[in-house]
GUDOVEX-479202 format. One record per residue: x, y, z of N, C-alpha, C in turn; residue number from 1. Coordinates in steps of 0.02 Angstrom, whole numbers. Layout:
BEGIN
n_x;n_y;n_z;ca_x;ca_y;ca_z;c_x;c_y;c_z;num
X;Y;Z;X;Y;Z;X;Y;Z;NUM
...
END
This chain:
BEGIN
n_x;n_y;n_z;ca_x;ca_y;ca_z;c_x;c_y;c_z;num
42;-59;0;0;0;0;44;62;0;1
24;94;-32;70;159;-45;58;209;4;2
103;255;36;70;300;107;72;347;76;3
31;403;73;5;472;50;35;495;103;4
99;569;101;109;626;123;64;656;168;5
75;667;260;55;706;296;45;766;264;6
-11;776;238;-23;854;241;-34;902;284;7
-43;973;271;-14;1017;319;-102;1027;350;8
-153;1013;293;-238;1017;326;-216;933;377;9
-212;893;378;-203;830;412;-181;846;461;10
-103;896;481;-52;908;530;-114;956;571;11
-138;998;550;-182;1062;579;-227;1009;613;12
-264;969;576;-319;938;604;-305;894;661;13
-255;857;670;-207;817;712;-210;853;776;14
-157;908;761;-160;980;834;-211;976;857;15
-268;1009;813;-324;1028;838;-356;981;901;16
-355;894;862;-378;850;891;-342;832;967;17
-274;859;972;-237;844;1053;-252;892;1075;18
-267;971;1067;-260;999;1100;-322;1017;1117;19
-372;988;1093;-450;980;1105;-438;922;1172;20
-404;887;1152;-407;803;1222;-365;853;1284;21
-318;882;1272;-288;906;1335;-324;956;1353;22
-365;1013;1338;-397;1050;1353;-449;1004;1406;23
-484;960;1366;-533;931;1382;-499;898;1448;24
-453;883;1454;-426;833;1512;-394;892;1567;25
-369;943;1555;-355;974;1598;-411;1026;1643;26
-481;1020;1609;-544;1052;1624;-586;988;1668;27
-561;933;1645;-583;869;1688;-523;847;1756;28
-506;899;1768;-444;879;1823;-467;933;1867;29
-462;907;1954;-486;942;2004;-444;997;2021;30
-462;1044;2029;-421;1115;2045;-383;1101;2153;31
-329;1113;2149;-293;1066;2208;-339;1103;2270;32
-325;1065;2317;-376;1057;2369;-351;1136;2423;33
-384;1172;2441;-336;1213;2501;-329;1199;2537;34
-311;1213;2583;-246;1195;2634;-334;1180;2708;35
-331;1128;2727;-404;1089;2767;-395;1163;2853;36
-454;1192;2871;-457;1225;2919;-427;1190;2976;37
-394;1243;3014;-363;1216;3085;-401;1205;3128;38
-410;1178;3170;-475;1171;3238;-402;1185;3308;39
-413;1244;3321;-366;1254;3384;-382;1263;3442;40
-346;1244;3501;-376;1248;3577;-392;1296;3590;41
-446;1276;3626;-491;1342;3666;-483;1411;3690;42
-492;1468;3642;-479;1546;3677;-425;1560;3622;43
-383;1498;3569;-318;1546;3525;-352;1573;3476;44
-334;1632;3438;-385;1653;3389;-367;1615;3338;45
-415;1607;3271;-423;1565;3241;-353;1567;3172;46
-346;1516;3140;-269;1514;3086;-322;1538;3042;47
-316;1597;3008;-333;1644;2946;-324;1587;2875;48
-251;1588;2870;-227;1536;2829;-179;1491;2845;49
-211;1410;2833;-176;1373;2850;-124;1345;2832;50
-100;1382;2739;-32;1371;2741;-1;1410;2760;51
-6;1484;2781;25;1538;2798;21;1545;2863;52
54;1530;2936;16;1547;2991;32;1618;3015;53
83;1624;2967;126;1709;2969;74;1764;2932;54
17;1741;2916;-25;1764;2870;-36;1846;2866;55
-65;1841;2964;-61;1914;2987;-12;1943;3013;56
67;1932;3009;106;1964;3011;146;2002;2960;57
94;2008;2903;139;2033;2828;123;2136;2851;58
166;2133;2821;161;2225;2835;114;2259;2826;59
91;2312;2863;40;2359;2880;4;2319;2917;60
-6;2248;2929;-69;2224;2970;-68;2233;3029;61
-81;2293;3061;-63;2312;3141;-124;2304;3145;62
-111;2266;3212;-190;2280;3266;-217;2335;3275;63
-264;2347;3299;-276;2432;3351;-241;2425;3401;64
-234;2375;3440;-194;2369;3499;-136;2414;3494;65
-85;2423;3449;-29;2454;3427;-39;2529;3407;66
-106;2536;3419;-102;2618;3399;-66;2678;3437;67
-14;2701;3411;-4;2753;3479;73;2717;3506;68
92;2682;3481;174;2655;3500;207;2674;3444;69
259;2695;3496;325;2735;3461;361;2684;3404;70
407;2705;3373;436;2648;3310;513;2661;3344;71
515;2609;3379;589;2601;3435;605;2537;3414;72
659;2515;3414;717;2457;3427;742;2463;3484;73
712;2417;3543;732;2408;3629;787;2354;3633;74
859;2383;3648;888;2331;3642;917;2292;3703;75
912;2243;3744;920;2239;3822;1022;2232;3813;76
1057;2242;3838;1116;2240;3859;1139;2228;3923;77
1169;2136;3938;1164;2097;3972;1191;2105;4024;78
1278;2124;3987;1323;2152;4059;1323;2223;4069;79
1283;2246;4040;1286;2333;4080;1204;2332;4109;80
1168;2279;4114;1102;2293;4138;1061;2357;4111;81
1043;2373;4054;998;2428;4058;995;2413;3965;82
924;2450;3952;905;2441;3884;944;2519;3850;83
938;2485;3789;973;2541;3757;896;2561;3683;84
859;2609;3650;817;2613;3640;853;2676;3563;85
837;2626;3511;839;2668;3458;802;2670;3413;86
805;2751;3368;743;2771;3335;763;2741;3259;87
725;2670;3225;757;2650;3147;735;2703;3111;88
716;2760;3103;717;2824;3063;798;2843;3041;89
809;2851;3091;889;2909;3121;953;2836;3115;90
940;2778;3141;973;2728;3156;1008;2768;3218;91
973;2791;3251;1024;2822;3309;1006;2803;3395;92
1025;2807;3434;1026;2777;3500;988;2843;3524;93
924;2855;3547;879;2903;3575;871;2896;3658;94
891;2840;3679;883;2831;3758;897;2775;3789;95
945;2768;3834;933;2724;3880;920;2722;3973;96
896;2663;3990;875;2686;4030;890;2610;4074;97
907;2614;4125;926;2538;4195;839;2491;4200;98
875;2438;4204;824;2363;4202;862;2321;4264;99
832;2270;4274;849;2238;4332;936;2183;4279;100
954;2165;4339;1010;2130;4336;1026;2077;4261;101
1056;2094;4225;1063;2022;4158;991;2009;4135;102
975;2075;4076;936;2087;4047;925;2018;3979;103
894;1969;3979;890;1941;3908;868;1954;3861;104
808;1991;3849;749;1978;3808;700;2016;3840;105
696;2061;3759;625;2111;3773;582;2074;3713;106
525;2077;3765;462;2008;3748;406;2063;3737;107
371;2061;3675;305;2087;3680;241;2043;3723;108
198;2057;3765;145;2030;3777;99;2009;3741;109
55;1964;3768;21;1936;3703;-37;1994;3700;110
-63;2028;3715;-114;2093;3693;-81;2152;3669;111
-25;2159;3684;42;2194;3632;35;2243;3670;112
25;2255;3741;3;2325;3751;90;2323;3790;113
112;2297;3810;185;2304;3847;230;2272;3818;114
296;2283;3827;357;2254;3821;378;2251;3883;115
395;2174;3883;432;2129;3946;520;2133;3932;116
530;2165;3993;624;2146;3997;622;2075;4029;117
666;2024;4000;657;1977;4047;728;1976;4078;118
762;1984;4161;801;2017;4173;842;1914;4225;119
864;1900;4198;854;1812;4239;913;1835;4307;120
953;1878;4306;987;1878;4353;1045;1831;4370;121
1095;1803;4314;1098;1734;4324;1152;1716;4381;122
1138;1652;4407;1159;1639;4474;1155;1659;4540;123
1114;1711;4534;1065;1768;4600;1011;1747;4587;124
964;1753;4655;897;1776;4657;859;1821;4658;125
882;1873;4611;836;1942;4619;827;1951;4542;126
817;1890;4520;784;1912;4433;698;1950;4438;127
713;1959;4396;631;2018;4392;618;2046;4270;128
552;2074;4317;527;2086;4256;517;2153;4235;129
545;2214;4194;551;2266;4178;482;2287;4132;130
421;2312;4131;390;2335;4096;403;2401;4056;131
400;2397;3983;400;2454;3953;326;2471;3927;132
309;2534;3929;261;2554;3888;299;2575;3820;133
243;2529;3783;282;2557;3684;261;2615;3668;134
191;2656;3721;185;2728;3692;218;2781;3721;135
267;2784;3760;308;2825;3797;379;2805;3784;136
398;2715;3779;455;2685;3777;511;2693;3849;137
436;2716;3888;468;2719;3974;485;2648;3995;138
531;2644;4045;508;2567;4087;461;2611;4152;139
425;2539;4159;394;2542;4226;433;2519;4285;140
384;2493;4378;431;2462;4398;409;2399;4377;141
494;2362;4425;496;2302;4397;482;2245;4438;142
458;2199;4423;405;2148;4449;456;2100;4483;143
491;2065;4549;492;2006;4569;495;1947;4529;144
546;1923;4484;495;1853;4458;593;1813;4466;145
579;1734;4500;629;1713;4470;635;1693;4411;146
716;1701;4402;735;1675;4351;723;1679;4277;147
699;1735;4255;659;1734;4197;717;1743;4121;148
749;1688;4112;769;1706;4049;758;1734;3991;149
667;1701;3984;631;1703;3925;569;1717;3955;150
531;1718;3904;467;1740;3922;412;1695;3863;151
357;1684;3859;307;1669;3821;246;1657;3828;152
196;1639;3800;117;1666;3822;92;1595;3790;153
45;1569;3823;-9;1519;3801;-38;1533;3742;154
-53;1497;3679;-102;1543;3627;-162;1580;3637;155
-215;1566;3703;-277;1582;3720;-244;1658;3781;156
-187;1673;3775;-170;1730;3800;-171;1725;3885;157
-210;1673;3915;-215;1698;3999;-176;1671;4032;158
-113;1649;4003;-47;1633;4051;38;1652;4005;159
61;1690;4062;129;1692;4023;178;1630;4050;160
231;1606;4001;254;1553;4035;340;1586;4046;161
345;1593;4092;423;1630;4109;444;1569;4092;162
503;1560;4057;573;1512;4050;617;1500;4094;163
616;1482;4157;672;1486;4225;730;1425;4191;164
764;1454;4153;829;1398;4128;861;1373;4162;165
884;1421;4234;943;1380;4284;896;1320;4328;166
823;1305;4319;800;1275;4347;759;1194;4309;167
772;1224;4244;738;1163;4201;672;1183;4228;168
629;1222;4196;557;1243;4248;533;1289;4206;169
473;1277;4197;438;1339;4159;369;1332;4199;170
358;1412;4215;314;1432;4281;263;1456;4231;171
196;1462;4237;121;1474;4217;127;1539;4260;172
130;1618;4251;101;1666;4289;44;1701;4245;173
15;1737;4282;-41;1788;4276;10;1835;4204;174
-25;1851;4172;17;1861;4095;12;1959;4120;175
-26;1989;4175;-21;2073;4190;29;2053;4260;176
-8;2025;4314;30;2032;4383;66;1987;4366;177
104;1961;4336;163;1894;4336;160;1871;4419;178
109;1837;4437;83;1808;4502;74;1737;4486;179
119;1686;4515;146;1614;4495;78;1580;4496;180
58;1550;4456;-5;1508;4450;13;1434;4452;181
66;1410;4401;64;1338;4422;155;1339;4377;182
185;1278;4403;232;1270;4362;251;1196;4347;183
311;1185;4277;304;1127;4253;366;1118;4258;184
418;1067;4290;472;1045;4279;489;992;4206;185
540;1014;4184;568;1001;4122;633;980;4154;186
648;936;4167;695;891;4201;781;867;4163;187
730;850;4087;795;816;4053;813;883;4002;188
791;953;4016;795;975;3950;842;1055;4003;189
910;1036;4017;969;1065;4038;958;1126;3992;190
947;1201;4035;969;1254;3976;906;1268;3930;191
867;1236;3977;793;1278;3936;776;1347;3909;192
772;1356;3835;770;1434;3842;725;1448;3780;193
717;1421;3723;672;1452;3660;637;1407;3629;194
564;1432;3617;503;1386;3578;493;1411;3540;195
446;1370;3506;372;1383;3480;321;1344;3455;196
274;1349;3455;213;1323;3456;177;1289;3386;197
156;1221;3397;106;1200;3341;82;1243;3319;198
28;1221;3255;-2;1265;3223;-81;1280;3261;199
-92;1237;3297;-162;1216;3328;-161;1255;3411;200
-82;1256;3428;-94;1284;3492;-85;1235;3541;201
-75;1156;3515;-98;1108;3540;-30;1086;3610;202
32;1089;3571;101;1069;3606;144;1148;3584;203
193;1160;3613;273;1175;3598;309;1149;3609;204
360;1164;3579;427;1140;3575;477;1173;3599;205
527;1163;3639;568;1199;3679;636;1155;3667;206
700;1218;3638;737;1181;3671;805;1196;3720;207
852;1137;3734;870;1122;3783;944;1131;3756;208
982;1181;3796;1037;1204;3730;1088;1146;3763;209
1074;1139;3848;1153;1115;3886;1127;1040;3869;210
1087;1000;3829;1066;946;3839;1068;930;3757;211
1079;965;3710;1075;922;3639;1005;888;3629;212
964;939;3648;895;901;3630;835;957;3647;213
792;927;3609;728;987;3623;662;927;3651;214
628;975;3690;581;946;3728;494;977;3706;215
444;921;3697;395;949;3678;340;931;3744;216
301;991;3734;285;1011;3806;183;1006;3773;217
143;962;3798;78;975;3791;47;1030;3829;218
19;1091;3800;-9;1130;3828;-64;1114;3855;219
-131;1098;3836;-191;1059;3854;-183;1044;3928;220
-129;975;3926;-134;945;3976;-72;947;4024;221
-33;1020;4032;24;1028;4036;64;987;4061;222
100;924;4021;134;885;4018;209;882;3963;223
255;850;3997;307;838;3953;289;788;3902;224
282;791;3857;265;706;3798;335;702;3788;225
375;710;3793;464;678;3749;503;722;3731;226
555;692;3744;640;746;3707;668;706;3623;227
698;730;3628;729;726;3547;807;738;3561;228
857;719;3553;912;714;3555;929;735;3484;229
972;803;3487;994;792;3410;1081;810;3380;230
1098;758;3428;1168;765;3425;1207;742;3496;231
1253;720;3497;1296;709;3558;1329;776;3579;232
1371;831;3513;1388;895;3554;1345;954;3507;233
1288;961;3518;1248;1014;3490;1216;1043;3555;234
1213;1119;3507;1198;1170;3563;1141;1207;3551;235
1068;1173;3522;1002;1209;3490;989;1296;3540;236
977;1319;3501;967;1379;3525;884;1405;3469;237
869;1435;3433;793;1463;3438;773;1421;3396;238
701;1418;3372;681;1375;3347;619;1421;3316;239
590;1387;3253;534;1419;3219;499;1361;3189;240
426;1387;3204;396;1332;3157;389;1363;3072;241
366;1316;3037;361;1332;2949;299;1349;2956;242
269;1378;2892;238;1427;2889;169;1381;2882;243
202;1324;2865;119;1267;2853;116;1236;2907;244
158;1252;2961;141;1222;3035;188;1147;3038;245
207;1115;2981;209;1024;2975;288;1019;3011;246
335;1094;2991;420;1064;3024;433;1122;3074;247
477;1096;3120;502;1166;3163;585;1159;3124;248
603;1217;3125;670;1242;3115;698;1241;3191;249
755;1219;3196;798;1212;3243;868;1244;3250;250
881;1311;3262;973;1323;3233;1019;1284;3297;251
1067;1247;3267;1120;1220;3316;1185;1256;3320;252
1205;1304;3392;1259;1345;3367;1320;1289;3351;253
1317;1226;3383;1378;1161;3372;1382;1147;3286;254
1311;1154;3269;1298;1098;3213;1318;1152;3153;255
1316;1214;3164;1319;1268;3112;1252;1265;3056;256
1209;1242;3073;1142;1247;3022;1083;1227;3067;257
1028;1234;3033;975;1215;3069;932;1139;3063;258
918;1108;3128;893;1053;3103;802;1045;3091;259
781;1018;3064;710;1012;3017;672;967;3048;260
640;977;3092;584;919;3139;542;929;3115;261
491;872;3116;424;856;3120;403;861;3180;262
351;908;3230;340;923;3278;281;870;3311;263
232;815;3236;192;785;3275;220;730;3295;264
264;708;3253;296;634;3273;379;646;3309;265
358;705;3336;455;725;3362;513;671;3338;266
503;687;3258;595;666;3220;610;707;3200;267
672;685;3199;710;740;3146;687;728;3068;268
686;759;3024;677;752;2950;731;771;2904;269
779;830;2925;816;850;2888;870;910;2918;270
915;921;2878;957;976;2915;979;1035;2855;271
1004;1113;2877;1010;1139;2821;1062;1175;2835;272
1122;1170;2824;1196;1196;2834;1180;1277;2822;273
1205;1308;2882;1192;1389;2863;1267;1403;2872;274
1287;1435;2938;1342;1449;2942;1369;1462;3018;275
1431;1488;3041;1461;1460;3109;1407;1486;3170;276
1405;1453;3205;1365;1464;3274;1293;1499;3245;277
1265;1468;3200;1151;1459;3186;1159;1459;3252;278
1117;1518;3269;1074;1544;3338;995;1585;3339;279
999;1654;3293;913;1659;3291;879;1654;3244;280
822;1633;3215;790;1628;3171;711;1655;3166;281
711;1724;3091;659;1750;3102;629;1746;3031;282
567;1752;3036;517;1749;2960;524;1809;2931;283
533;1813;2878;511;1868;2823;442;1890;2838;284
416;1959;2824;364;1979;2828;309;1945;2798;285
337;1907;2757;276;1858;2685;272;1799;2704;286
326;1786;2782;307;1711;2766;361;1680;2725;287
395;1688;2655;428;1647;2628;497;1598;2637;288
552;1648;2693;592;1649;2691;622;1664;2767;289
661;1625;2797;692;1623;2884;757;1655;2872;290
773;1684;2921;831;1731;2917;855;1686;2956;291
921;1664;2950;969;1622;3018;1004;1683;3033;292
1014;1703;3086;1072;1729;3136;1135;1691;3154;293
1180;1714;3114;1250;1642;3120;1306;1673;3163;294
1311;1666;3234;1345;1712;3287;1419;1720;3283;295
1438;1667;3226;1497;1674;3198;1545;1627;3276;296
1513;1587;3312;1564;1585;3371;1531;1528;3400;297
1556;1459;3399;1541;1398;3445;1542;1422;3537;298
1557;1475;3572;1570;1476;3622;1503;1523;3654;299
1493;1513;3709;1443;1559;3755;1468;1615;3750;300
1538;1640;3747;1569;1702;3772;1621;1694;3725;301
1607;1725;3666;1643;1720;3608;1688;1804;3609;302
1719;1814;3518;1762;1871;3539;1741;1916;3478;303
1739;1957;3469;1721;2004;3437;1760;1994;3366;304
1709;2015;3307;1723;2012;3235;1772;1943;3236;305
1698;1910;3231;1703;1838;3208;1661;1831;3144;306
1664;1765;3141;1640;1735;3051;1554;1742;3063;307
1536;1796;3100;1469;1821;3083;1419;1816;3007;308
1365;1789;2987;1332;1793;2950;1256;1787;2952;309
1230;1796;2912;1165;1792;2899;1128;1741;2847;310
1110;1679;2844;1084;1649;2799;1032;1643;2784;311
976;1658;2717;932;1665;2705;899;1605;2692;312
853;1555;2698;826;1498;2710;756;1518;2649;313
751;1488;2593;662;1476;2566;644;1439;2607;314
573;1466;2625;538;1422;2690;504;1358;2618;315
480;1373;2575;465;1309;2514;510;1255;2503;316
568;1286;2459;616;1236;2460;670;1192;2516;317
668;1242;2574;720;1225;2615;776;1221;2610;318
797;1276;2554;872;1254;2541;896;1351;2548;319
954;1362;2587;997;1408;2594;1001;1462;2502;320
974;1512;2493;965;1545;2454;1009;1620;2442;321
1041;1645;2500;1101;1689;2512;1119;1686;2574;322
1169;1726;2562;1223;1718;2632;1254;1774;2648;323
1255;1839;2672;1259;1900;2698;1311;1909;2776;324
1377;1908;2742;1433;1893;2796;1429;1981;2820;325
1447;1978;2895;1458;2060;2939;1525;2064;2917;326
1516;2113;2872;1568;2171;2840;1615;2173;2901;327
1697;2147;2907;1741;2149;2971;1730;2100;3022;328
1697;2077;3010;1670;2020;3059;1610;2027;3115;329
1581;1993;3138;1524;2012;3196;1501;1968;3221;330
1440;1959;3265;1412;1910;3305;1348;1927;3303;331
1304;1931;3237;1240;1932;3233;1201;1873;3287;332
1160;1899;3344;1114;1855;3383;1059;1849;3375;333
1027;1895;3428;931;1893;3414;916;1953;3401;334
852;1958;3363;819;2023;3350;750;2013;3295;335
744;2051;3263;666;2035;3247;682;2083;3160;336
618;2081;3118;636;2097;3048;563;2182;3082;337
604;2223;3032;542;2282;3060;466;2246;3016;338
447;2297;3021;368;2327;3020;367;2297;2925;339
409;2362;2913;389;2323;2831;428;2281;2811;340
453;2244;2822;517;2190;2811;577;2193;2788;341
585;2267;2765;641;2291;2741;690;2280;2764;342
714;2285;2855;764;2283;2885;763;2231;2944;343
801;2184;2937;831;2131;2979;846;2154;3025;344
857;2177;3102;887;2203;3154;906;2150;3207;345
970;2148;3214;996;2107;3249;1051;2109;3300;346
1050;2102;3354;1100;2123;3421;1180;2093;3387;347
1215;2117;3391;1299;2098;3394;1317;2096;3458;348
1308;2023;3465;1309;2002;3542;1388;1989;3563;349
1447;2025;3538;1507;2007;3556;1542;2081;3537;350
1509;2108;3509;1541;2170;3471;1499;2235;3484;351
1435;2230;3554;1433;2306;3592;1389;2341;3515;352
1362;2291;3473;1327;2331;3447;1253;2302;3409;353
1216;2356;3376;1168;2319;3320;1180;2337;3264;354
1134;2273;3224;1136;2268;3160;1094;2282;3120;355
1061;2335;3075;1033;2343;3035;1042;2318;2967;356
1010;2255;2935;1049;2234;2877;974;2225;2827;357
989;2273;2767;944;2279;2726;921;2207;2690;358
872;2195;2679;842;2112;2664;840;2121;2568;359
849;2156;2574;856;2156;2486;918;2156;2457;360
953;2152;2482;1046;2142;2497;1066;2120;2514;361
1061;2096;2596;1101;2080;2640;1162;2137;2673;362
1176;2210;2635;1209;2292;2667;1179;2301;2750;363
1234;2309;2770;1246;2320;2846;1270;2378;2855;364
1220;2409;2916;1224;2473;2937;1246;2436;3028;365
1296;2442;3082;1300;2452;3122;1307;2502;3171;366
1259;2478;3220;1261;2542;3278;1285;2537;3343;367
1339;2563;3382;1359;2541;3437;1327;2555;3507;368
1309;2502;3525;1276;2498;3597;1303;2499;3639;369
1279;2474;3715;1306;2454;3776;1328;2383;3759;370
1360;2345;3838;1393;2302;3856;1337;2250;3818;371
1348;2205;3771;1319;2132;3780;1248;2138;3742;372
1227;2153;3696;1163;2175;3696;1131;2099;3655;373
1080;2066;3674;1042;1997;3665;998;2024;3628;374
939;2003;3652;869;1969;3626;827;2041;3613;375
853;2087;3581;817;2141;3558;727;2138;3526;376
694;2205;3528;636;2174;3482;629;2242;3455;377
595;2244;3381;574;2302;3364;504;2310;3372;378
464;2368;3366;399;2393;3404;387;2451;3360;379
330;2457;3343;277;2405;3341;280;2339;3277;380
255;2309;3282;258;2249;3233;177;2218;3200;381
176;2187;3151;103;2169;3126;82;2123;3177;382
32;2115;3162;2;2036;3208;-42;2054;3254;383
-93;1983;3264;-159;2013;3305;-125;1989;3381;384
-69;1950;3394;-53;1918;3484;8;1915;3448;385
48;1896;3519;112;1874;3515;121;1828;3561;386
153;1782;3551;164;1718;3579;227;1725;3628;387
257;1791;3628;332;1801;3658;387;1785;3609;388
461;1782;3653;490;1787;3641;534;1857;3605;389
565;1867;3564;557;1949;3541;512;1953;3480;390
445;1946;3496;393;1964;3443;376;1903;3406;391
353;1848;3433;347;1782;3397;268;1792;3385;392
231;1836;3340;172;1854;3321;135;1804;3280;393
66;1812;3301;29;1777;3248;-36;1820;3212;394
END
């Protein structure tokens, strides 16, 4: 049989006919499912979006709560005891003012109306709690509390949970009178100091820096459920959950990257090499993307202009996307991203200063502080609560 030449009406008609079946097949295919509603414990406000839980922290979304607070960077400074308070307009140091003994961490409350100094005092008993008002950027006086390294709030808002690290102990107080309500010993988890929370509200996760392991804590039924070991010499320091709730981020200052848990079945899943001493980790305003804080220094009491960096994390892919080394060296620690996400701000916890480092770059502006300066927060910030820590908003 002889074959007659594809013609070019045959070739047209052919097209026509697949791209009629793929049309047809791609109009017969289900449009993907969204992301199934959260059901969360009693009193947390509800997840907006459940792949985004950062949803309401994208810029401009201020509460009313925040109306009327100054636009300050409070930065606590450990060995000179007193906050140091600058205006990110000017990048300039506008005030400081004395806090109780070994200042850690300025903590927003969960109704956002105060900022908590958390002052632990370490190896004394006269730790206490420094109130600032964000519309004056006064401190108040300061509250009695032991031991308070850290600070954090229940999702349903009516308990703060102080972090007592030298005690393995995290105390339930009254979240206005910090008046002791109940407390939970954390036994195996040495060096208790930074969480955060399921997507549901249900557990956190805490971990345990002198112990190489993080501990997950049932809120509900305030119980320890299990530790996680993640390493023989690792030193976990903050931790974040992903934005779809399913992994926590873990930075290890030993391990130099962060490790990748699954928070319902406490494993590990994965790890993501950042750079020397991974210590804080904060979200992009969108949600997309974790800033690592890389302290540049395996030691508690490291030395100034070290292998400081900044690694940028896709919260999607999970893979390290830039890397933003401190110009001379530094010790980027904790701090928080502003208001519109533009600027990264971060304590230089060895080098007496902060870091302003533009997020569209990775360009560093430093400003010199007092002695030691930690767990800074900027103010005001989006978000309807805050869970603590320096501004762990939802």
């Amino acid at each position: 049989m002889t074959t007659r030449p594809f013609s070019s009406l045959h070739r047209a008609i052919a097209l026509a006919l697949a791209f009629g079946s793929a049309t047809a097949a791609l109009a017969a295919a289900p449009a993907p499912a969204p992301a199934a509603a959260i059901t969360t414990v009693a009193g947390m406000p509800p997840v907006t979006d459940p792949a985004n839980l950062y949803s309401e922290t994208q810029a401009g979304k201020f509460s009313p709560a925040v109306a009327g607070a100054l636009e300050r960077v409070y930065v606590p400074n450990l060995r000179s005891n007193n906050v140091d308070v600058i205006d990110p307009a000017t990048f300039k140091v506008i005030d400081r003012f004395p806090v109780g003994r070994g200042p850690q961490h300025v903590v927003p409350a969960w109704d956002l109306q105060t900022l908590w100094v958390a002052n632990n005092a370490e190896n004394r008993s006269d730790g206490s709690l420094t109130p600032i008002d964000p519309k004056t950027g006064k401190p108040g006086k300061s509250v009695p509390v032991d031991d308070p390294y850290n600070m954090y709030f229940t999702p349903d808002g009516k308990e703060a949970i102080v972090v007592a690290e030298a005690h393995a102990r995290l105390d339930f107080r009254d979240p206005h009178s910090m008046a002791l309500k109940s407390s939970l010993s954390v036994p195996k988890c040495r060096g208790i100091n930074h969480a955060d929370f399921s997507i549901d509200g249900s557990y956190v996760i805490f971990t345990c820096e002198f112990d190489s392991s993080i501990a997950k804590i049932d809120l509900v039924n305030r119980k320890v459920l299990g530790y996680l070991k993640l390493g023989t010499r690792g030193m976990p320091q903050d931790i974040r959950v992903s934005p779809d709730g399913k992994v926590f981020l873990v930075a290890d200052m030993m391990a130099d990257g962060t490790h990748v848990i699954d928070g319902d079945s406490l494993q590990k899943v994965g790890f993501i090499a950042t750079g020397t001493g991974a210590h804080g980790i904060y979200p992009s305003r969108d949600g997309t993307r974790f800033y690592v804080a890389n302290r540049g220094s395996h030691h508690v009491h490291g030395h100034p202009h070290g292998a400081g960096s900044v690694s940028v994390i896709d919260a999607a892919s999970r893979k390290v996307v830039a890397n933003w080394p401190i110009p001379g060296g530094g010790s980027p620690d904790m701090g928080n991203v502003s208001a519109d996400g533009k600027t990264l701000w971060l304590s230089g916890r060895y080098d007496d200063a902060v870091y302003a480092i533009d997020t569209a770059n990775g360009s560093v502006r430093s400003i010199a502080v007092d002695m030691e300066p930690h767990g800074l927060t900027v103010w005001p910030q989006p978000g309807r609560y805050s869970l603590g820590h320096t501004g762990n908003l939802r």
